[in-house]
C-alpha positions in Angstrom: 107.9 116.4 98.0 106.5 116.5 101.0 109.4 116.4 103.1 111.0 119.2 101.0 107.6 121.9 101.5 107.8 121.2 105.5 111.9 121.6 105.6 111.4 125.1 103.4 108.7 126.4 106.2 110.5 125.0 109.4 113.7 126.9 108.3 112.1 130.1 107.1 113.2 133.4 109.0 111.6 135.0 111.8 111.8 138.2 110.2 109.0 137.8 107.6 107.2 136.7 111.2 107.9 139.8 113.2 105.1 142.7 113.7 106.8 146.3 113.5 103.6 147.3 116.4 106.1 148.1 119.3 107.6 151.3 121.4 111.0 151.8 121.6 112.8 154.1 123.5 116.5 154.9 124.5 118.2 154.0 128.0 119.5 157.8 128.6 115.9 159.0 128.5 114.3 160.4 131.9 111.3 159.0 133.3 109.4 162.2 132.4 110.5 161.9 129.0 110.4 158.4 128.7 106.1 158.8 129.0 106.4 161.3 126.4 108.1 159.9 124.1 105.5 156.7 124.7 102.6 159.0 124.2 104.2 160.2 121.2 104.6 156.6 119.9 101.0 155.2 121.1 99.4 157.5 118.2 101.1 154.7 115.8 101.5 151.7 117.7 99.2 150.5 120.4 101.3 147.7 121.6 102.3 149.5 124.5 102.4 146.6 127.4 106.1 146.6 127.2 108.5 148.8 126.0 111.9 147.8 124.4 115.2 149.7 125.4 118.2 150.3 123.1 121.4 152.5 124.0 122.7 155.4 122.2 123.8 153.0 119.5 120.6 151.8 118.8 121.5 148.4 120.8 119.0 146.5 122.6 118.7 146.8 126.3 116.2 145.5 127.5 112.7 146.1 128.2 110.4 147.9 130.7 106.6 147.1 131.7 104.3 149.7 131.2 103.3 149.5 134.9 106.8 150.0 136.1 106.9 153.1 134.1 103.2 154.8 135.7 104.3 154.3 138.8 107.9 155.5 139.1 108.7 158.5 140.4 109.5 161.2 138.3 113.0 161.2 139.5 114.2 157.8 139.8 116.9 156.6 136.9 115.3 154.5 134.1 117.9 152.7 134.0 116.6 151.2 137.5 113.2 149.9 135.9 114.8 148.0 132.9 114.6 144.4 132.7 118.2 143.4 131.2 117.2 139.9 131.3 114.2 140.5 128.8 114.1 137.3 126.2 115.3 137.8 122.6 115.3 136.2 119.4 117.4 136.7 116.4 115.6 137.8 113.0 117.5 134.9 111.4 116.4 132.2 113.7 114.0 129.4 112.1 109.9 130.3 112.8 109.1 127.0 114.8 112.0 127.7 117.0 110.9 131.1 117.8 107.2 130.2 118.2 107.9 127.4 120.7 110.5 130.2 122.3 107.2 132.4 123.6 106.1 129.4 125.0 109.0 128.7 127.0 108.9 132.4 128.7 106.4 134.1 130.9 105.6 137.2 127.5 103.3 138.1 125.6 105.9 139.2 122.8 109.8 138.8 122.6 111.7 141.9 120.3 113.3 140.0 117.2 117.0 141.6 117.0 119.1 141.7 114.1 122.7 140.3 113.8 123.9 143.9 115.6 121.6 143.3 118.3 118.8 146.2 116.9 115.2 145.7 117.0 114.4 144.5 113.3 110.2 143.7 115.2 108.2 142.0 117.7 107.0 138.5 117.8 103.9 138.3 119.9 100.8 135.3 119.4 100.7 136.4 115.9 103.5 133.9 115.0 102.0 131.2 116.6 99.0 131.8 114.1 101.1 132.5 111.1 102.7 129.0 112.1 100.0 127.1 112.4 98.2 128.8 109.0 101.9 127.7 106.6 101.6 124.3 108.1 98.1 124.3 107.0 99.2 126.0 103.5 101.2 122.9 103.0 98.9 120.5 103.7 96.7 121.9 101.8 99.1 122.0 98.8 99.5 118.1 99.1 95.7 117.9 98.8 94.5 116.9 102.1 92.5 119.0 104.3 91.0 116.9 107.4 92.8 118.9 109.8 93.0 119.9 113.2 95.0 122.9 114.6 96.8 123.1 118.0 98.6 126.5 119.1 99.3 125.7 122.8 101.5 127.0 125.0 101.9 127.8 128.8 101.4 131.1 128.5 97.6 131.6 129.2 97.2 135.6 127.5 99.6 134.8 124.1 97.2 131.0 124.4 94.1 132.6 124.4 95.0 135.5 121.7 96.1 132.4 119.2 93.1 131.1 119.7 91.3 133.7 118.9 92.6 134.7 116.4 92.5 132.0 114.8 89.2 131.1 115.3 88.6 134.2 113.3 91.0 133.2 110.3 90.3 129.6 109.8 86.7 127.6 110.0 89.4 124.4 110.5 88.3 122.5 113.9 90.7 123.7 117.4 92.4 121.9 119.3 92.8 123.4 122.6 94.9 123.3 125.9 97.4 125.1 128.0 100.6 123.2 127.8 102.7 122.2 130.2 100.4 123.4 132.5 101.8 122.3 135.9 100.7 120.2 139.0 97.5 119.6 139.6 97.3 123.1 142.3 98.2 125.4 139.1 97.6 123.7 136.3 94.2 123.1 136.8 93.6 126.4 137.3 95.8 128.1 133.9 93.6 125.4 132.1 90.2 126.2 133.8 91.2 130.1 132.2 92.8 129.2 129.1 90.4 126.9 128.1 87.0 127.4 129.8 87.7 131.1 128.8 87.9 129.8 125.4 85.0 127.6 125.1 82.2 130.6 126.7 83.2 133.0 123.7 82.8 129.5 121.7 86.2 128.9 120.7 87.7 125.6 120.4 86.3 121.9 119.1 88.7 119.4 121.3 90.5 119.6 124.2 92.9 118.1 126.5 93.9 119.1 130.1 98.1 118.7 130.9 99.1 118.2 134.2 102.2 116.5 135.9 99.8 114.3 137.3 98.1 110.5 136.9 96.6 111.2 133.7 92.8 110.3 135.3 93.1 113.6 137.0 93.4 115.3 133.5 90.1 113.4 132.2 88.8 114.9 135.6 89.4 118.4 135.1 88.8 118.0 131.6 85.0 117.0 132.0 84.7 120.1 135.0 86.1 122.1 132.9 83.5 121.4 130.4 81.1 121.3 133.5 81.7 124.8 134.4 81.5 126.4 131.1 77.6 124.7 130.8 79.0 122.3 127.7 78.9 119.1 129.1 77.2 117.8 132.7 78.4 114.8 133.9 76.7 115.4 137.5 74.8 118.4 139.6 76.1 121.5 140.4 77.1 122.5 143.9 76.3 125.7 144.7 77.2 126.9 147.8 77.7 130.4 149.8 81.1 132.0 150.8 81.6 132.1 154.8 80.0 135.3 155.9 79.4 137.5 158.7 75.8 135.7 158.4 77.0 132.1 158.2 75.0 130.5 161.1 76.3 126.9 161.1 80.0 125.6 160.4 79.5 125.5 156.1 82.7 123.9 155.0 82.2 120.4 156.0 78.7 119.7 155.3 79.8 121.3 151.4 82.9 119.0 151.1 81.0 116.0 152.1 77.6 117.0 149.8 80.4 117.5 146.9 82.1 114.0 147.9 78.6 112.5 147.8 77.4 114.2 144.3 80.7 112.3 142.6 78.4 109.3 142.5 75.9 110.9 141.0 75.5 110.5 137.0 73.5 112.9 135.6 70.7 112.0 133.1 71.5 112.0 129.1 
């Protein structure tokens, strides 16, 4: 039975995913008109950060940042600030492929196109959350409830909005992390955001750090992580000033070696 429930939800349609929040506007448009006709649009949808592009048939195009739109001239060609690459997934696509699809590209929403390539919707985090809430509905139906939910992806903004929102839907425990993350240099960082970010509006019961690394240096990062965001202290904190116009004494070193010293030190339970 079991198997059957999780089949039905893994091969259900995007479309009954999608959000219809999104501008759209046509590739023969000038830029004057193209920012009123997103004025126009912004009284009904606020999902402005990107706008989606079809042709005179209705056929998707592409999509433009709203940044690239402010600060073109009035007379340059739209058609010069669309992104023809722009990611896309079909309405009829299954949801867990399409919710693993945002993770794979640097968006906060892909447009869902039917089988004529029109804009049926959007899928933004919102997918990742209706996702993670049917698997939870089917667990649930089976009787058993000691869950955790996980929603990560590499995408810091759509991780973070998941997480949110579903720390306001569910009072089930989070699992939380920025997958696929990267070497230590960036991933460190895209965690120390997407998850310390998390945990100071007090989002999130677990955690785990994903580097292309020796896994120690995820445990590391982990418990600064936890550091930083006042949860957890597993030593002092180093507080030290930013080289200034005032800085008397060459800073750097003697802060490095203070900070290689304090990794000894255990701080008291």
């Amino acid at each position: 039975m079991m198997n059957n429930m999780v089949k039905k939800d893994l091969t259900q349609e995007i479309g009954s995913r999608m959000s219809g929040n999104f501008v759209c506007i046509r590739d023969t448009l000038t830029i004057r008109e193209a920012m009123s006709e997103l004025v126009r649009q912004a009284g009904v949808h606020d999902n402005i950060a990107t706008l989606y592009v079809v042709d005179a048939g209705g056929v998707y195009a592409g999509a433009i940042d709203l940044k690239d739109l402010i600060i073109a001239r009035e007379n340059d060609r739209l058609a010069d600030i669309i992104r023809r690459g722009y990611p896309y997934v079909f309405a009829n696509e299954r949801t867990a492929d399409c919710a693993e699809r945002i993770a794979d590209y640097e968006e906060d929403s892909l447009p869902v196109l039917t089988e004529d390539r029109h804009i049926a919707g959007v899928l933004t985090a919102q997918a990742l959350v209706d996702s993670a809430m049917g698997h939870v509905r089917l667990l649930n139906d089976c009787g058993f409830d000691d869950i955790c939910i996980s929603v990560k992806c590499s995408r810091v903004p759509v991780n973070m909005t998941a997480y949110r929102m579903l720390h306001e839907q569910t009072d089930y425990p989070l699992h939380l992390g920025v997958t696929e993350a990267g070497t230590p240099e960036m991933g460190v960082l895209k965690s120390a955001i997407g998850i310390g970010g998390l945990l100071c509006m007090g989002v999130g019961d677990t955690l785990r750090v994903s580097l292309t690394a020796d896994p120690v240096e995820e445990v590391i990062a982990a418990k600064r992580i936890l550091q930083a965001a006042g949860i957890r202290r597993s030593g002092p904190d180093l507080i030290s000033c930013p080289t200034c116009g005032r800085t008397k004494y060459d800073m750097i070193p003697i802060a490095r070696e203070v900070e290689r010293r304090q990794k000894f030190v255990v701080a008291d339970r």
